[in-house]
C-alpha positions, 0 to 999 in steps of 0.5 A, spaced: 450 093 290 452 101 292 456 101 285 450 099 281 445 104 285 449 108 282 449 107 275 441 106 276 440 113 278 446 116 272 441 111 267 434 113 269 437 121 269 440 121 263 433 118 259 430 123 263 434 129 259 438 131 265 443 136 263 450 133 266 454 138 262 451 145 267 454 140 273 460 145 276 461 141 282 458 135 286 458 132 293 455 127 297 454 123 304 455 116 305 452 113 312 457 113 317 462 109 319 461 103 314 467 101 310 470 099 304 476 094 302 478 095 295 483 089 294 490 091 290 491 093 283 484 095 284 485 103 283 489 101 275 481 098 274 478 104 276 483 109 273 481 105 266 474 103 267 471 103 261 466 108 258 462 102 255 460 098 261 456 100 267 461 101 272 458 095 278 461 090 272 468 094 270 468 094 278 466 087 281 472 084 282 476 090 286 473 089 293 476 084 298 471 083 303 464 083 299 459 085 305 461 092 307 460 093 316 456 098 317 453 103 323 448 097 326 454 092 326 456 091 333 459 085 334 466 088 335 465 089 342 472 085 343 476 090 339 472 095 342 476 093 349 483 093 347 483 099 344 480 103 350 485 099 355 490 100 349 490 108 349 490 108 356 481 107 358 476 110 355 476 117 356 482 119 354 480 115 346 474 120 347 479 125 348 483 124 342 478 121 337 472 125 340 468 119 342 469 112 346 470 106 342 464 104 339 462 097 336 460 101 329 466 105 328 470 103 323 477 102 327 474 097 331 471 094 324 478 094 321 480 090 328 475 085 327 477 084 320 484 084 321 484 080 328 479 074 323 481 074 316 488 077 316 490 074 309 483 079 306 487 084 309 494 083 307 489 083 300 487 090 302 490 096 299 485 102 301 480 102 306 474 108 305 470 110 308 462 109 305 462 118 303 470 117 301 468 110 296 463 114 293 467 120 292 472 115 289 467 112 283 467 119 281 474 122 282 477 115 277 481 114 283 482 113 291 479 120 294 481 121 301 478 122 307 474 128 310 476 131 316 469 130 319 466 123 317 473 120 318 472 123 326 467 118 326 472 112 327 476 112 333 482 113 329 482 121 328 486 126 333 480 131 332 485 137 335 490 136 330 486 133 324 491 127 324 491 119 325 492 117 331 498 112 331 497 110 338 489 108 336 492 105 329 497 101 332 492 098 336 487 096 330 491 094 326 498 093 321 499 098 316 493 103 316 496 108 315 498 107 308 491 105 307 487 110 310 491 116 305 491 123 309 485 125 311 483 133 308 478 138 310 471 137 308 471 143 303 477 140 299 476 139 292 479 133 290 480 134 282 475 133 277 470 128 275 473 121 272 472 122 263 469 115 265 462 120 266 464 125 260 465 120 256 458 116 258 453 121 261 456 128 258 459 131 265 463 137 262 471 135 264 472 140 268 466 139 273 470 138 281 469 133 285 468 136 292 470 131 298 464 128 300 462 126 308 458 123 313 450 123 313 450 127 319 455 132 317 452 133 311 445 135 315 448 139 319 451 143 312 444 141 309 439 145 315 445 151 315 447 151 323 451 156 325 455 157 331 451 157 338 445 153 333 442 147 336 438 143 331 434 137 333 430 132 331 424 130 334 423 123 331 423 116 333 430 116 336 430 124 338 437 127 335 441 133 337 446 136 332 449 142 335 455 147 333 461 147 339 467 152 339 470 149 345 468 142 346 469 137 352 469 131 349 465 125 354 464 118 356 457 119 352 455 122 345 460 124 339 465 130 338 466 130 330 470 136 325 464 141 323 464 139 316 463 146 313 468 150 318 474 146 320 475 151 326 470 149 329 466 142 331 459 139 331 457 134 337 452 129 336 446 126 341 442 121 340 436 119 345 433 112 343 425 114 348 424 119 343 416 120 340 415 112 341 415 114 349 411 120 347 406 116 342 406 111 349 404 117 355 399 120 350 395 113 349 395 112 356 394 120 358 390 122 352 386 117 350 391 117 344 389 124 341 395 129 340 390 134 342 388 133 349 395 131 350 397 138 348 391 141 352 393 138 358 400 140 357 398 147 357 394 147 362 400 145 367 405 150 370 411 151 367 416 148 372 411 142 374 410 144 380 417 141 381 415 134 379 420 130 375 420 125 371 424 120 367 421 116 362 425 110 358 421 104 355 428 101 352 434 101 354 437 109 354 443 111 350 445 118 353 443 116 359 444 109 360 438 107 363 431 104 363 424 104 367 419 110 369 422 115 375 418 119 377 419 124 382 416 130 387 418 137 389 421 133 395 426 129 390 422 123 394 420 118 388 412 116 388 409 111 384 405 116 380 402 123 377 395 125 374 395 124 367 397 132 365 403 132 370 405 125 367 405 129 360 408 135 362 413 132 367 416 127 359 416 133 356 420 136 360 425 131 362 426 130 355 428 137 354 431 138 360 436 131 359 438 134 352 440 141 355 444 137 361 448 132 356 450 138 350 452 142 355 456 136 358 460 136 352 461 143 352 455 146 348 452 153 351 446 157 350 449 164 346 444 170 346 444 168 338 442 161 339 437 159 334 434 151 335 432 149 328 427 143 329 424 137 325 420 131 326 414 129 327 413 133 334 416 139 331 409 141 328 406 141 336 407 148 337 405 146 345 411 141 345 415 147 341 414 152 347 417 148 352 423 146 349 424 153 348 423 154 354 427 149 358 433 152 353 431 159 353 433 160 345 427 162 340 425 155 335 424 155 329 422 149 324 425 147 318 422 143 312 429 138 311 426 132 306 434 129 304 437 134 308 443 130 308 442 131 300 441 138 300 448 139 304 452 135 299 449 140 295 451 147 298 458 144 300 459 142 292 457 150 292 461 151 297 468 147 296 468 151 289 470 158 293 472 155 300 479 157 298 477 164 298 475 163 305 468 165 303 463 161 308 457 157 307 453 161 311 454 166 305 454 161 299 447 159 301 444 166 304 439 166 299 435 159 301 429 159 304 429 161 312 427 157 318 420 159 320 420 163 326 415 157 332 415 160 338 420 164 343 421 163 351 416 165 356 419 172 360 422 168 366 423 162 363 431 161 364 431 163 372 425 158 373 429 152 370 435 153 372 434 149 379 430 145 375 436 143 371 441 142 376 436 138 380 434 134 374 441 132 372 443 130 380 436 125 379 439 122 372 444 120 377 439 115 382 436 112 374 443 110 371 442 103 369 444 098 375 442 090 374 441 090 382 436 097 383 430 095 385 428 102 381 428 099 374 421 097 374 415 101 372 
């Protein structure tokens, strides 16, 4: 289906009059953690694939497994224990891999291959990652995996940018020789395949630049520097931050920053994102985004001290569910008046993500920018709370197919990584995040205990099937 979609998408730009041959270099994101299992002889065919046939029937033959696991799989619950007890419990996975064993990440996956079909995986050559698929149809042969999208499957030593053997061992026989050697993400990998010169005028000379990760290649896309913080404020809210120094943990991800392979990119997802937001305002604002930014302005920052833990669903980071409220006076009450309740969400919400980036090693730098998207990114009353609970200026960013957009600039930019010229410089001529809001005078010396106070709460709300605190 994926190899099909392709040759779709090349078809429909060729009979629209689309010039390949000004094509320098391109690049490309997959979803995370998915996995393709190419079956032995297979990179022969993709070396001669004809230039007379769409690629998905040259191609059809060469898989082992026929449905590719991806990110929502979580059915290797199983593999996921025996690889945390086999490298000593899950902390110190984290602290190789930079994250705890998770169902969807691709080791684990492997495992469950491996553990239920070992003849498929005796038939199995290559393994790549979704990106490092895609990259392999345009390269002609099999493209290795990046630095930062391969981060993202329990296998890779973070620090040394080196599978770990202790984890591959743990997942199954000879992975290594069928992973390849991972590269850095700017790695050009060589030229595109005379498959696509021969088919759709791609000039020879055009490179293939190693593609990576959707996450990765957003953080690419919005052109996050050190100290930046982009966050989408969607359904699930997500924190994408740059980390010079992180500290691996029990929650969220660490991964190789895909455009500087010094540095890393952290990752926090919240499940109670605007859902929970669209909820408090239908019951506190007559569902009406304009009396919930009223009532939000017209409460003190700080709320007075009350506090509150809003989760309809079972959270990710932190593990917890229910409605918890709290006073000045850390005694837990069965209710706010409507403006209390919705500055006491937004706030939580805020101060939740500041607590748990700094618990994997992020800090607020005098430059920090946030960079926020989503729908609540247009709410500038919404805006100037979470620039004040982080005491950084937000700006707003237009990123339509931000992961698309990163492919782009990385493709720029693998062309003169070598050079050790940066993104930031290869793209400092784009459009500018719009400057929203900046903090209030004051506003860091105000949350600081209010921070403190939040994360020693959050412990009382940590999911526990005996606590009478669950219910709403």
């Amino acid at each position: 289906m994926w190899v099909k979609a392709l040759d779709m998408i090349l078809e429909k730009m060729k009979s629209s009059g689309f010039n390949f041959s000004q094509v320098r270099a391109l690049s490309g994101a997959g979803q995370q953690h998915g996995s393709v299992y190419w079956k032995k002889g297979s990179i022969q065919i993709l070396k001669n694939v004809s230039s007379e046939l769409p690629l998905h029937q040259s191609l059809k033959g060469c898989f082992s497994v026929s449905n590719s696991p991806i990110w929502m799989d979580s059915s290797t619950a199983s593999q996921c224990n025996a690889l945390e007890e086999a490298v000593g419990g899950a902390q110190h996975l984290a602290s190789i891999t930079g994250s705890r064993a998770y169902e969807r990440f691709t080791g684990n996956q492997i495992a469950k291959i491996y553990s239920q079909n070992p003849e498929v995986y005796k038939q199995t050559e290559r393994i790549s990652l979704v990106s490092s698929f895609a990259a392999s149809l345009f390269l002609g042969t099999y493209a290795p995996i990046d630095y930062s999208d391969g981060s993202g499957m329990n296998l890779l030593q973070i620090w040394e940018k080196v599978w770990s053997k202790s984890c591959l061992d743990a997942c199954a026989p000879g992975l290594e020789e069928r992973l390849g050697c991972p590269v850095p993400s700017h790695s050009v990998l060589g030229t595109i395949s005379p498959y696509y010169s021969q088919r759709y005028g791609f000039s020879p000379d055009c490179k293939i630049v190693a593609f990576t990760g959707d996450n990765p290649a957003s953080l690419a896309g919005m052109r996050l520097q050190e100290g930046d913080i982009a966050i989408s404020l969607g359904t699930s809210d997500t924190l994408f931050l740059w980390i010079q120094e992180p500290t691996p943990a029990l929650e969220g991800h660490i991964l190789c920053n895909p455009v500087d392979s010094q540095t890393y990119m952290a990752l926090l997802c919240f499940k109670n994102g605007s859902l929970m937001r669209e909820r408090i305002r239908g019951d506190c604002a007559s569902g009406s985004w304009d009396e919930f930014s009223k009532a939000l302005s017209s409460t003190v920052a700080g709320n007075n001290g009350n506090l509150g833990f809003y989760f309809d669903v079972m959270e990710i980071t932190p593990e917890a569910v229910g409605i918890h409220r709290f006073n000045r006076d850390n005694q837990k009450v069965s209710g706010f008046p409507k403006e209390v309740e919705i500055r006491a969400l937004i706030e939580g919400q805020f101060m939740a993500k500041r607590i748990h980036a700094e618990k994997l090693g992020y800090k607020v730098l005098p430059r920090t920018r946030i960079l926020a998207t989503g729908g609540a990114s247009h709410n500038k009353t919404i805006l100037q709370v979470l620039s004040d609970v982080f005491n950084a200026p937000v700006y707003t960013i237009d990123t339509a197919n931000s992961a698309c957009l990163g492919s782009a600039y990385r493709a720029i930019h693998g062309l003169v990584a070598e050079r050790n010229v940066s993104l930031a410089d290869v793209v400092k001529s784009a459009p500018e995040p719009r400057l929203a809001v900046t903090p209030t005078a004051g506003a860091e010396e105000l949350y600081r205990p209010l921070l403190k106070r939040y994360a020693e709460l959050e412990q009382k709300v940590i999911y526990n099937p005996t606590s009478s605190c669950l219910a709403k």
